[in-house]
Every structure is written in C-alpha cells, then in structure tokens.
Biopython code that builds the backbone (N, CA, C, O; Angstrom):
import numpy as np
from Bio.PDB.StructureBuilder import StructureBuilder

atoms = [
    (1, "UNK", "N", (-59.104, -39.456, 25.692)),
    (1, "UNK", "CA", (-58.869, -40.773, 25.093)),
    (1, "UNK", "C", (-58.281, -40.623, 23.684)),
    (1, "UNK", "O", (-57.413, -41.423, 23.334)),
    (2, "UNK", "N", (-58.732, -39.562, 22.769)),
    (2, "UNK", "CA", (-58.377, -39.378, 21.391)),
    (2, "UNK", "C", (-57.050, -38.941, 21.552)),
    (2, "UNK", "O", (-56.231, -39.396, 20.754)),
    (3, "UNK", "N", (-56.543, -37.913, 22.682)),
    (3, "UNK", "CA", (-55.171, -37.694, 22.256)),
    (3, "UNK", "C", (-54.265, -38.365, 22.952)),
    (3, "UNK", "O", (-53.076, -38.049, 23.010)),
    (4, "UNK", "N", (-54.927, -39.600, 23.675)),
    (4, "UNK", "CA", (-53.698, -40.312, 24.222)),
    (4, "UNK", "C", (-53.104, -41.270, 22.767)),
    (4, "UNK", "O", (-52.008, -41.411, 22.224)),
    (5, "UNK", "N", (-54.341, -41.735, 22.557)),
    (5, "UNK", "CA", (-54.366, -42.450, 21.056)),
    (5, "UNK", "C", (-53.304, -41.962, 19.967)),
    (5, "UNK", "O", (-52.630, -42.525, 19.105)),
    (6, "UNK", "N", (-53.471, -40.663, 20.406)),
    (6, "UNK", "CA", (-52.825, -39.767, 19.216)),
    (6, "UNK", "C", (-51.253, -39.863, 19.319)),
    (6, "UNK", "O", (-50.456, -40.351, 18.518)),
    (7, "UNK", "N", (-51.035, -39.237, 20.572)),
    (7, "UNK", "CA", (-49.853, -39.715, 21.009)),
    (7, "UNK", "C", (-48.999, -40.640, 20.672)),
    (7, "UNK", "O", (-47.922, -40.601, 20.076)),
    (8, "UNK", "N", (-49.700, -41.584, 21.191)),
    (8, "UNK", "CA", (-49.413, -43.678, 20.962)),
    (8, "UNK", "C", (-48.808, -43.625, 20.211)),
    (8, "UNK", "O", (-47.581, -43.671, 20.123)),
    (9, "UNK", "N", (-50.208, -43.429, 18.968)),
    (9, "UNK", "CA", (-49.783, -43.587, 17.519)),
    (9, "UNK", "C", (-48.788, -42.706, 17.134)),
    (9, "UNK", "O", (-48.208, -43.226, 16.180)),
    (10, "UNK", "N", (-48.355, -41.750, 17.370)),
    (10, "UNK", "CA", (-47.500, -40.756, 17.136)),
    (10, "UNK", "C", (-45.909, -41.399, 17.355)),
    (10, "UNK", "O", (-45.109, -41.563, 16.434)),
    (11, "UNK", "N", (-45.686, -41.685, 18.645)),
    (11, "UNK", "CA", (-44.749, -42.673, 19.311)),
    (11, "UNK", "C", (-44.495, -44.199, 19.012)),
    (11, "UNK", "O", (-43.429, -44.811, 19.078)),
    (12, "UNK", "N", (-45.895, -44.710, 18.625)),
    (12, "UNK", "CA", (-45.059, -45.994, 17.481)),
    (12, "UNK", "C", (-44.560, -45.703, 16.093)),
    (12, "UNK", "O", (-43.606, -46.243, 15.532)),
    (13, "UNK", "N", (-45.747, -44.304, 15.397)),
    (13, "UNK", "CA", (-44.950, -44.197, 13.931)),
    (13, "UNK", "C", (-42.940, -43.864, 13.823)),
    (13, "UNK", "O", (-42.157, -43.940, 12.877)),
    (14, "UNK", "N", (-42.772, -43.531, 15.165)),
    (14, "UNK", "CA", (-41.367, -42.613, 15.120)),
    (14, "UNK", "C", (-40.603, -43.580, 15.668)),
    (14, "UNK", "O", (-39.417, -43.281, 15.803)),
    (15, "UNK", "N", (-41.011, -44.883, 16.098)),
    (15, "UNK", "CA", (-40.053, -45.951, 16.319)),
    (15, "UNK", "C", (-40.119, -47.006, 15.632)),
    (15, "UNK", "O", (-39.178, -47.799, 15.664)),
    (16, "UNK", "N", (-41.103, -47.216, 14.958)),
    (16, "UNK", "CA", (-41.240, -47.941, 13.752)),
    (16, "UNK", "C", (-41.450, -47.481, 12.040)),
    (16, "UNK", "O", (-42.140, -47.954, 11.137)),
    (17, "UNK", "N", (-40.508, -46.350, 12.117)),
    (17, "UNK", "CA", (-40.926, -45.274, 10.884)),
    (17, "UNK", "C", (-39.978, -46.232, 9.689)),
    (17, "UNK", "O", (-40.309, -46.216, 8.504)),
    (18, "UNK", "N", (-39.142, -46.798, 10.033)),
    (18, "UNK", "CA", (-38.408, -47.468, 8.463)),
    (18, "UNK", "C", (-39.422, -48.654, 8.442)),
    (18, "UNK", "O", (-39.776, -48.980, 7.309)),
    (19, "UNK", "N", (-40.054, -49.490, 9.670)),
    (19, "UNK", "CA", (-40.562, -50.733, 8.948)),
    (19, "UNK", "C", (-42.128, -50.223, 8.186)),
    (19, "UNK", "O", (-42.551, -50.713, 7.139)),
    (20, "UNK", "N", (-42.696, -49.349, 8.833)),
    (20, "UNK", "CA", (-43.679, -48.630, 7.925)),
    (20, "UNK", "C", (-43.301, -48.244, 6.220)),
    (20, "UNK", "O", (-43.838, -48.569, 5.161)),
    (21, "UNK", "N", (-42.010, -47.322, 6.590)),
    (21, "UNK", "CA", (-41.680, -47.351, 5.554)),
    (21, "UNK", "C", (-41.397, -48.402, 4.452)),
    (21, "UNK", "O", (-41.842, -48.173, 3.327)),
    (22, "UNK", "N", (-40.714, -49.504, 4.675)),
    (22, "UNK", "CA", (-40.479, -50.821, 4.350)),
    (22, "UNK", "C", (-41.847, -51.661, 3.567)),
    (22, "UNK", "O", (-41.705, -52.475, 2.654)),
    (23, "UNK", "N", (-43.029, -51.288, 4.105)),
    (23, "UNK", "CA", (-44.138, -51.936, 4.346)),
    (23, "UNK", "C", (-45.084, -51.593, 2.898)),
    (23, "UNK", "O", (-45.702, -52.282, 2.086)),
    (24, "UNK", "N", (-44.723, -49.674, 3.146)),
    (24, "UNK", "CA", (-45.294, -49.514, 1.926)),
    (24, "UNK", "C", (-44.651, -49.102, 0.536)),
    (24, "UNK", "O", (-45.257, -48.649, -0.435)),
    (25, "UNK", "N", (-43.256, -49.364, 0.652)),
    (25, "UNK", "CA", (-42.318, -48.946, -0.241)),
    (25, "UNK", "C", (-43.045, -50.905, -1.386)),
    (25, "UNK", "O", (-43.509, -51.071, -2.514)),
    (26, "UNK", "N", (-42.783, -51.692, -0.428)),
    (26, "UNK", "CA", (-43.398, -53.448, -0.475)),
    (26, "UNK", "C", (-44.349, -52.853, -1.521)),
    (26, "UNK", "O", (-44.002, -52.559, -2.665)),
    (27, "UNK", "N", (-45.546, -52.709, -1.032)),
    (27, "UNK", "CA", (-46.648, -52.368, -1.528)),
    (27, "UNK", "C", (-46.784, -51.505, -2.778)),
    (27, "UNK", "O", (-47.435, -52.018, -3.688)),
    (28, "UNK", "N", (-46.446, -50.678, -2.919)),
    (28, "UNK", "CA", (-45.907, -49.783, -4.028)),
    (28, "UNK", "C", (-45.859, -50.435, -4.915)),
    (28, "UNK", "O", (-46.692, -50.463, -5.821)),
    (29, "UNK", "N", (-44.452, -51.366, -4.790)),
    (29, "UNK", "CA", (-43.549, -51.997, -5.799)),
    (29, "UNK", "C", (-44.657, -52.938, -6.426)),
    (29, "UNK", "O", (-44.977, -52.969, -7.614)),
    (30, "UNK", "N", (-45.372, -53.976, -5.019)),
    (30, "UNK", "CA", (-46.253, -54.825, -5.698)),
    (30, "UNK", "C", (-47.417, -54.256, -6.586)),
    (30, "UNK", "O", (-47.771, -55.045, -7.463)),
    (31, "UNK", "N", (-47.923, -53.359, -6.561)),
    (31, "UNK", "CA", (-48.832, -52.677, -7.161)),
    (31, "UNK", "C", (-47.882, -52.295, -8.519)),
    (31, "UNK", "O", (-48.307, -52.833, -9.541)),
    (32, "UNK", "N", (-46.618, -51.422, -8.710)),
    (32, "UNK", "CA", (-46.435, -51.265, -9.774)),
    (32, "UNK", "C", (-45.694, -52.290, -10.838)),
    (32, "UNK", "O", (-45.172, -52.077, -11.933)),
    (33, "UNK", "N", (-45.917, -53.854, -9.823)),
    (33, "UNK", "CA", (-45.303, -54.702, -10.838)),
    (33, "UNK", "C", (-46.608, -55.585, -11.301)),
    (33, "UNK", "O", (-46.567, -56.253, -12.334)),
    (34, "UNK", "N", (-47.822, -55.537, -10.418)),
    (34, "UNK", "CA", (-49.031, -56.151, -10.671)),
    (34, "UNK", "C", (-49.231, -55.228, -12.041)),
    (34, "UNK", "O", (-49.238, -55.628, -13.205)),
    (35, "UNK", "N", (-49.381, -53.960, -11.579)),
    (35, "UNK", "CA", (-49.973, -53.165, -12.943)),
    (35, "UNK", "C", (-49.345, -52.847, -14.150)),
    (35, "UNK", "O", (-49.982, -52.064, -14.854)),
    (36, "UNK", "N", (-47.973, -53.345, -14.707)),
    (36, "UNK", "CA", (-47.146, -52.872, -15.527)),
    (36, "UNK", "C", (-47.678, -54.138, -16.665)),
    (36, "UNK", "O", (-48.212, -54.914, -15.873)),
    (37, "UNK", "N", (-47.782, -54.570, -17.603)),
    (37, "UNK", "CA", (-48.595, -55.216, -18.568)),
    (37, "UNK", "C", (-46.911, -55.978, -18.950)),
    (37, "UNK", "O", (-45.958, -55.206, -19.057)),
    (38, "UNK", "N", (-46.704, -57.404, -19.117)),
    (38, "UNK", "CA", (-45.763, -58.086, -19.073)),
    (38, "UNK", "C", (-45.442, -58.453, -20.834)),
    (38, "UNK", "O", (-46.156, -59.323, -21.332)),
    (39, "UNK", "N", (-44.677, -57.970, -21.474)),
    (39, "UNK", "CA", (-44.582, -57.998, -22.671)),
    (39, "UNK", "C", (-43.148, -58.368, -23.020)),
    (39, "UNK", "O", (-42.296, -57.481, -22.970)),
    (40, "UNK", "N", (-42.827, -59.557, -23.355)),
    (40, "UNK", "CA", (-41.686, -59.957, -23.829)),
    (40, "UNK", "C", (-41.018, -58.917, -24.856)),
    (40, "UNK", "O", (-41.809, -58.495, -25.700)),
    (41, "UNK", "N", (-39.862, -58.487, -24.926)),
    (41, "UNK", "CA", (-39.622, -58.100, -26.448)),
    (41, "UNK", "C", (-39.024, -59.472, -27.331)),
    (41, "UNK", "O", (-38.776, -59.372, -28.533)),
]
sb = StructureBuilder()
sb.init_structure("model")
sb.init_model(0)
sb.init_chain("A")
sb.init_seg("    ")
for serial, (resi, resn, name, xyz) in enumerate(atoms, 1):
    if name == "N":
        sb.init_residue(resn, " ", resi, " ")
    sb.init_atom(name, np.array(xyz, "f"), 0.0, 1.0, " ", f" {name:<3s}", serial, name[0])
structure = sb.get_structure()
C-alpha cells in the first residue's frame, strides 16, 4: 500500500511539477513580502 502511494505520488509530482512549483514559488514570495517591514523612503 505504501509504495503504491509512493509511486502515485511520485507520478503526480512529475506531471504536476511546474504547478507545484508555481504554488510554492506563490508562497515564498507571500511570506517574503508579508515579512519585509514596509518603509516609505
């Protein structure tokens, strides 16, 4: 059961590897624009 799973998952990451990518590139960004301290000059 674990390595069919494994598989699966193996076979959706490699056909959905840019929207993953996409997903957490998103995430990243939101995190490093949440955390950057907003200071007019």
């Amino acid at each position: 059961m674990q390595k069919l799973l494994f598989k699966r998952t193996l076979r959706d990451l490699k056909t959905n590897f840019f929207r993953y990518m996409a997903l957490f590139l998103l995430i990243i960004l939101c995190i490093f624009i949440v955390g950057e301290p907003l200071d007019p000059q």
